[in-house]
N, C-alpha and C positions, 0 to 999 in steps of 0.2 A: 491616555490615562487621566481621569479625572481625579483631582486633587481635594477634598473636603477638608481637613483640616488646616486649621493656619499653621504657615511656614515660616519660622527665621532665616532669613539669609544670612549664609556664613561667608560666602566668598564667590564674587561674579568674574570671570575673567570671558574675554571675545571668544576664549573656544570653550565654556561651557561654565555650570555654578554649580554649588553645595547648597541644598537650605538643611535646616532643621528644625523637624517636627516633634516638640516637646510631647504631647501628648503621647504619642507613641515611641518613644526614647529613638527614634529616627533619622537619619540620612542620608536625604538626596542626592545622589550623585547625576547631573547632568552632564552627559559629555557624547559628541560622535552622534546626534541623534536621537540618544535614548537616556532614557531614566533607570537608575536601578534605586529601591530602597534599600539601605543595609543598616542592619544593625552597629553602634559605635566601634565593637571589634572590629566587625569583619574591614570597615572602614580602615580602620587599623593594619588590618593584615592586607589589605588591598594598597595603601600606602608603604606599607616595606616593602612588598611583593616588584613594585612600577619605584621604590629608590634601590635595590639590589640589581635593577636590565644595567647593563652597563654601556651607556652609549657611546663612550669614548669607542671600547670595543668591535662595538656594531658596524658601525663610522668606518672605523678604520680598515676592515677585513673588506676588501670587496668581494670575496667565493661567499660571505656570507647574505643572504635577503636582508634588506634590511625593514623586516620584520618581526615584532615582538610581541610574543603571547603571551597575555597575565591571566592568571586564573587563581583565585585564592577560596578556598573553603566558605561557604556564605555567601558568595556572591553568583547568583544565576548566571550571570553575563561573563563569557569567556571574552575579555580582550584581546583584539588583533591590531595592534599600533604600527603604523610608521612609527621611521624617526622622530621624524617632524611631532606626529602627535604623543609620541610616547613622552617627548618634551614639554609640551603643552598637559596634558594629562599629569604627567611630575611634577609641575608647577601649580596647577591647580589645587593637586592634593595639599602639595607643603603650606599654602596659602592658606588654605583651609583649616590644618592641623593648628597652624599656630594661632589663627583666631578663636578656633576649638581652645586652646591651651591659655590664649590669653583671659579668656570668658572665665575659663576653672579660676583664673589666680584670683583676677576681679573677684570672684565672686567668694572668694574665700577672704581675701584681706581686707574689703570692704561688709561683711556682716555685721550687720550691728551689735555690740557687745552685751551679753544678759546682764540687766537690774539687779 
């Protein structure tokens, strides 16, 4: 996938990174391999979707696989996570969200005030 426009990076972690693409109200999700673009929603609904798997759960059941499918509305890509990366993937997203959330405050409490 070739990349033309410039990218902000929201958050790099060793199992994958976010940027974002202002031009196109955009976000990269890199993780597993692959890229998905998604809209800020869907972002959204893909981060409750991977904080609602309940790992304690998964962990503890052994009759269960421990395997976990996320699939949220807007996003092409059906996730099939290990533990391990369903953890890693969880992490990523939260990390992201709050840089996401911290940028909104910046940018709200520091606008310069009208003349």
């Amino acid at each position: 996938m070739q990349i033309t426009t410039p990218l902000s990076e929201i958050c790099v972690t060793e199992f994958g990174a976010v940027y974002q693409c202002d031009r196109r109200n955009r976000l990269l999700v890199q993780f597993g391999g692959s890229v998905e673009v998604l809209k800020v929603d869907t972002f959204f609904r893909l981060k409750k979707a991977v904080d609602q798997a309940f790992l304690e759960a998964v962990a503890a059941t052994s009759k269960a696989p421990d395997l976990e499918l996320i699939a949220v509305c807007g996003c092409e890509k059906c996730y099939v996570l290990t533990l391990t990366e369903l953890y890693a993937f969880k992490e990523l997203l939260a990390q992201a969200r709050f840089v996401l959330e911290l940028n909104s405050m910046l940018h709200t409490y520091l606008k310069p005030l009208p003349a």
